[in-house]
C-alpha positions as CSV (number, residue, x, y, z in Angstrom):
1,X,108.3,100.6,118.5
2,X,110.6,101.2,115.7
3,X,110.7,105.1,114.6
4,X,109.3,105.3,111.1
5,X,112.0,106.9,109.5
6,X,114.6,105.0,110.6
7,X,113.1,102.2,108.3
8,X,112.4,104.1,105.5
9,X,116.5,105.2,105.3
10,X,117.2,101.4,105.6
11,X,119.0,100.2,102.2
12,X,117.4,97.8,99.9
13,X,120.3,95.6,99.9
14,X,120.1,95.4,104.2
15,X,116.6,93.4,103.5
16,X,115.1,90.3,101.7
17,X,111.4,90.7,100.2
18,X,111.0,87.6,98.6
19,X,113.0,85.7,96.5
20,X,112.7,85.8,92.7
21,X,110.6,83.2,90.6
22,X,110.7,84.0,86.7
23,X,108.6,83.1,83.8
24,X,109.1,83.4,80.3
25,X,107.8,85.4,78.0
26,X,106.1,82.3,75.9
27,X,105.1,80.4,79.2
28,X,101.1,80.1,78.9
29,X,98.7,81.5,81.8
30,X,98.0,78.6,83.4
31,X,101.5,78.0,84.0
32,X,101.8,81.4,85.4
33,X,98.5,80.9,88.0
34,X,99.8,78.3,89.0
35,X,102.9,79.5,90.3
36,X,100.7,82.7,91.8
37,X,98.8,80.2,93.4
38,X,101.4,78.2,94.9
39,X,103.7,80.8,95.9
40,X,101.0,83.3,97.1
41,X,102.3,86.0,94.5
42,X,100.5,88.4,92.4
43,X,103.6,90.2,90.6
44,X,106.0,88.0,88.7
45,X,109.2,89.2,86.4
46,X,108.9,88.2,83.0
47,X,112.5,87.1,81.4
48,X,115.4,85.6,82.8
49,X,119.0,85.7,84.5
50,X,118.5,88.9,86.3
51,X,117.2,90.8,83.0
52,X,113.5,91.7,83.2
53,X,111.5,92.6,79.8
54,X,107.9,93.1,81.9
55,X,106.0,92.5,84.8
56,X,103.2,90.2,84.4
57,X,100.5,90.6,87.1
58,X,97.5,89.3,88.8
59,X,95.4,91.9,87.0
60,X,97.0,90.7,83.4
61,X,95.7,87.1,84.4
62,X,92.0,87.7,85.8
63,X,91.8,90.3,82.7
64,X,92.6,87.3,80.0
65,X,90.0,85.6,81.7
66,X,87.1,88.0,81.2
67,X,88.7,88.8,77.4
68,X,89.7,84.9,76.3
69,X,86.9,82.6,78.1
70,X,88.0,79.2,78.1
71,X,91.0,80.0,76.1
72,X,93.2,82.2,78.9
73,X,94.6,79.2,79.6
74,X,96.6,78.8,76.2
75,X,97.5,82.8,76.3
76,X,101.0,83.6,76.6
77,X,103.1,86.2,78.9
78,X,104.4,88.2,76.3
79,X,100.5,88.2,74.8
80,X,99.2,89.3,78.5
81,X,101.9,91.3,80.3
82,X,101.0,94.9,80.0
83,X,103.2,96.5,82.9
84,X,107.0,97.3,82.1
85,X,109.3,96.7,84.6
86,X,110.1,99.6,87.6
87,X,113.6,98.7,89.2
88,X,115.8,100.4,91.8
89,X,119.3,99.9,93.1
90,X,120.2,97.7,95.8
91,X,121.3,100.8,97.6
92,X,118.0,102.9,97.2
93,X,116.1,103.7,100.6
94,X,112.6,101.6,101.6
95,X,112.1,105.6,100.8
96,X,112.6,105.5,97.6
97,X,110.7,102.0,97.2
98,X,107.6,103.8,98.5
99,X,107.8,107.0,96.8
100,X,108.4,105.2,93.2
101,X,105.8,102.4,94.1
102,X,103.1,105.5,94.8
103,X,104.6,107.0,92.2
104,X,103.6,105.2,89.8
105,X,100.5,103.2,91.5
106,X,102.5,100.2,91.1
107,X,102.2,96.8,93.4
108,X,106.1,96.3,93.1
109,X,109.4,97.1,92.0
110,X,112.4,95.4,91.3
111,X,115.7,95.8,93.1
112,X,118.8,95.2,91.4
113,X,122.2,94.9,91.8
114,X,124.5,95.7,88.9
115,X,121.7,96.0,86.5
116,X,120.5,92.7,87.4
117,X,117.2,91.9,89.2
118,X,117.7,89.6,92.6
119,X,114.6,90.8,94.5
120,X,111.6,92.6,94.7
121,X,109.6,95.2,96.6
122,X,105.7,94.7,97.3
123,X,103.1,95.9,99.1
124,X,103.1,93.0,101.3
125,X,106.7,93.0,102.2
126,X,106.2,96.9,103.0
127,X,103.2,95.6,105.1
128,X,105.5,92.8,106.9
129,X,107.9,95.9,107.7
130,X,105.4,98.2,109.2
131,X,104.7,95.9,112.1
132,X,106.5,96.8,114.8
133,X,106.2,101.0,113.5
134,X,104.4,103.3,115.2
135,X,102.6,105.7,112.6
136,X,100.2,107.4,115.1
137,X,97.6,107.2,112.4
138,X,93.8,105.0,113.4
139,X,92.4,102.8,110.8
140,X,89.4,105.3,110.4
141,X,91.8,108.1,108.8
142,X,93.0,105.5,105.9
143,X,90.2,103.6,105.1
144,X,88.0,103.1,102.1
145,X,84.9,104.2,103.2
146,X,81.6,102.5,102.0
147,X,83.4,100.0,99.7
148,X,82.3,98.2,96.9
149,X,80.3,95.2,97.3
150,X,78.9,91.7,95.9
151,X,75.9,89.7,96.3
152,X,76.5,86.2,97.2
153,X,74.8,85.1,93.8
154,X,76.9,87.3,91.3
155,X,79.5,85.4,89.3
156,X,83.0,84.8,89.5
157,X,82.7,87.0,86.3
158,X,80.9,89.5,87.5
159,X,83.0,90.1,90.7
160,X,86.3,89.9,88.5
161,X,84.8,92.6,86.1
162,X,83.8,94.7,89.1
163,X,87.4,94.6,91.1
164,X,89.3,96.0,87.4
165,X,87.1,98.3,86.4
166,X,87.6,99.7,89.9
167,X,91.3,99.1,90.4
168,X,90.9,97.0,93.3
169,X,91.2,93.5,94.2
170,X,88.5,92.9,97.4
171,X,85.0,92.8,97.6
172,X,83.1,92.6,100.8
173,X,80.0,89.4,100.0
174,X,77.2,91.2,101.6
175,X,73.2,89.5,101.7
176,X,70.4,91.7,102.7
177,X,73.0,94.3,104.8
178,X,74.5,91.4,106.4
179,X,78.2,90.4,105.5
180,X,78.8,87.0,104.7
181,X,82.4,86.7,103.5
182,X,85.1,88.4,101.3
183,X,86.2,87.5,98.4
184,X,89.7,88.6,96.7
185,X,90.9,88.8,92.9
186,X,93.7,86.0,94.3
187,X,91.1,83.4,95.4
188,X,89.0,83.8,92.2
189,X,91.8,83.6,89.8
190,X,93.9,80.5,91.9
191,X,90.0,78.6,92.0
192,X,88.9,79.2,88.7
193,X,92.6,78.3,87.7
194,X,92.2,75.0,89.7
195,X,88.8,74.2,87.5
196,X,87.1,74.4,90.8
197,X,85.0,76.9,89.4
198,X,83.6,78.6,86.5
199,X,83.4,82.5,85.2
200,X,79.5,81.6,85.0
201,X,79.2,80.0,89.1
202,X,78.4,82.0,91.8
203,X,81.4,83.0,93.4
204,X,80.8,81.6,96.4
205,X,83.3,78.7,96.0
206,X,85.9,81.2,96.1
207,X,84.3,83.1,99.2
208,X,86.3,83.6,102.8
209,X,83.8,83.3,105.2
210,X,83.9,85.0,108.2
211,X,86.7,87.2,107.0
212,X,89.3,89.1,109.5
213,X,87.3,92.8,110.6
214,X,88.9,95.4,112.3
215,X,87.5,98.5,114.6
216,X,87.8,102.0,113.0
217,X,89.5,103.0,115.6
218,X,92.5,100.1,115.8
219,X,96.3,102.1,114.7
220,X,97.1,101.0,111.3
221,X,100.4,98.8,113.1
222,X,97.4,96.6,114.7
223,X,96.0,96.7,111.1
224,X,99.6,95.5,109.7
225,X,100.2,93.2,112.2
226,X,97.3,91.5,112.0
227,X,97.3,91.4,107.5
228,X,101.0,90.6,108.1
229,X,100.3,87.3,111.1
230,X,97.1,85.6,108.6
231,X,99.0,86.7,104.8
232,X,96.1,88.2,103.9
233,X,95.4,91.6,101.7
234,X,92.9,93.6,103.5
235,X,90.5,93.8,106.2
236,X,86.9,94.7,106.6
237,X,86.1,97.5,108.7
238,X,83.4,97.3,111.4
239,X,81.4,99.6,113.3
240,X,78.9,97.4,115.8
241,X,79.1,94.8,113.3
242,X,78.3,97.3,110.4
243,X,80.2,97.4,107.6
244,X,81.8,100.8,107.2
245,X,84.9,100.3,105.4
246,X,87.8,98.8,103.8
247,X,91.8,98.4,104.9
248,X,94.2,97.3,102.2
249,X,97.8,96.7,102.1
250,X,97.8,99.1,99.3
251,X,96.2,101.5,101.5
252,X,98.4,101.0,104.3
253,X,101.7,101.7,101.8
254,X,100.0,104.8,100.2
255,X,98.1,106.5,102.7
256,X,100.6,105.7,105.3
257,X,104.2,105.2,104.4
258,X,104.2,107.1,101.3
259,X,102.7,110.4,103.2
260,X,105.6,110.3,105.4
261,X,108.0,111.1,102.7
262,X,106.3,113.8,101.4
């Protein structure tokens, strides 16, 4: 097991989150949900070689759905992007990532290298990095507890409503006290994107059944290892097959990393 703070001192520059797609500030939003969907991401840079004028998001998408209707589609970046672009040097600390990221209660940040933009920090590549850690902290100590949750029959409007007014982006599908799936703001935006379903359907289309659980009492490596292994963004928490809780990768970044640096 790697000592925490040996990989918070690392260098931006010494590791590769993900490489860079951008879109433009007059691309429309279906362009942009489709490129989420295909390459699994919910933060994109808006403008072009290296020079980023905003952030469009996840969020910004699902929330010109519940705004436009039918018409999101035709809705351009620069009409929908709300967040302004965080950036950091190439030789700023994972540290400094995580501090800024919590900072600002931000999903990413951009790393540059003289003033131009060639990667970028998210939660999920902080997640990817925490496997292997040893944080000494159980999965009960970081938790949501007593989450939010969604009947089976609500709407693919009515969940999407629920997870931003909340600031979240999972909601445990629960029927009569009994869990029947999860269901994430990534999976309803990609399948009403797709025209596989409607803001008015149930959102059942867009459903994981039998979704990954974890015990309260699992460390929160076994908790990134096992988010990192099936790409996924958070896990329920069970208790005897009772729902207790909620583990995100946000969760995991802010109530893990972040506390270490103070």
């Amino acid at each position: 097991m790697l000592p925490p703070e040996r990989v918070l001192s690392t260098p931006l520059r010494a590791l590769e989150f993900r490489n860079l797609y951008w879109v433009l500030p007059s691309d429309s939003l279906a362009a942009v949900a489709d490129v989420m969907a295909h390459r699994r991401a919910r933060h994109l840079p808006v403008g072009s070689k290296g020079i980023a004028s905003a952030i469009i998001s996840m969020r910004d998408v699902a929330k010109a759905m519940l705004e436009r209707g039918e018409s999101w589609r035709s809705v351009s970046v620069e009409e929908a992007a709300t967040s302004p672009p965080l950036a950091l040097d190439e030789g700023a600390s994972v540290a400094d990532a995580v501090g800024l990221m919590s900072k600002m209660y931000t999903g990413s940040v951009l790393v540059t290298n003289n003033g131009l933009a060639e990667d970028m920090v998210t939660e999920e590549g902080l997640v990817r990095l925490m496997v292997g850690m040893s944080f000494r902290r159980r999965v009960h100590e970081i938790m949501t507890l007593d989450p939010r949750v969604v009947e089976p029959t609500a709407t693919a409007r009515d969940a999407l409503a629920e997870m931003i007014s909340g600031n979240f982006r999972h909601l445990p599908v629960v029927s009569n006290g009994a869990v029947m799936g999860m269901v994430s703001m990534r999976d309803l935006v990609s399948t009403i994107a797709g025209g596989r379903l409607g803001l008015g359907d149930p959102l059942l289309p867009a459903m994981t059944a039998d979704p990954l659980s974890v015990d309260p009492s699992a460390s929160s490596e076994d908790a990134a290892r096992l988010m990192s292994s099936r790409d996924v963004g958070s896990l329920l928490v069970l208790d005897a097959a009772r729902l207790v809780g909620i583990v995100t990768g946000r969760d995991l970044v802010l109530r893990v990393m972040a506390k270490l640096i103070g």
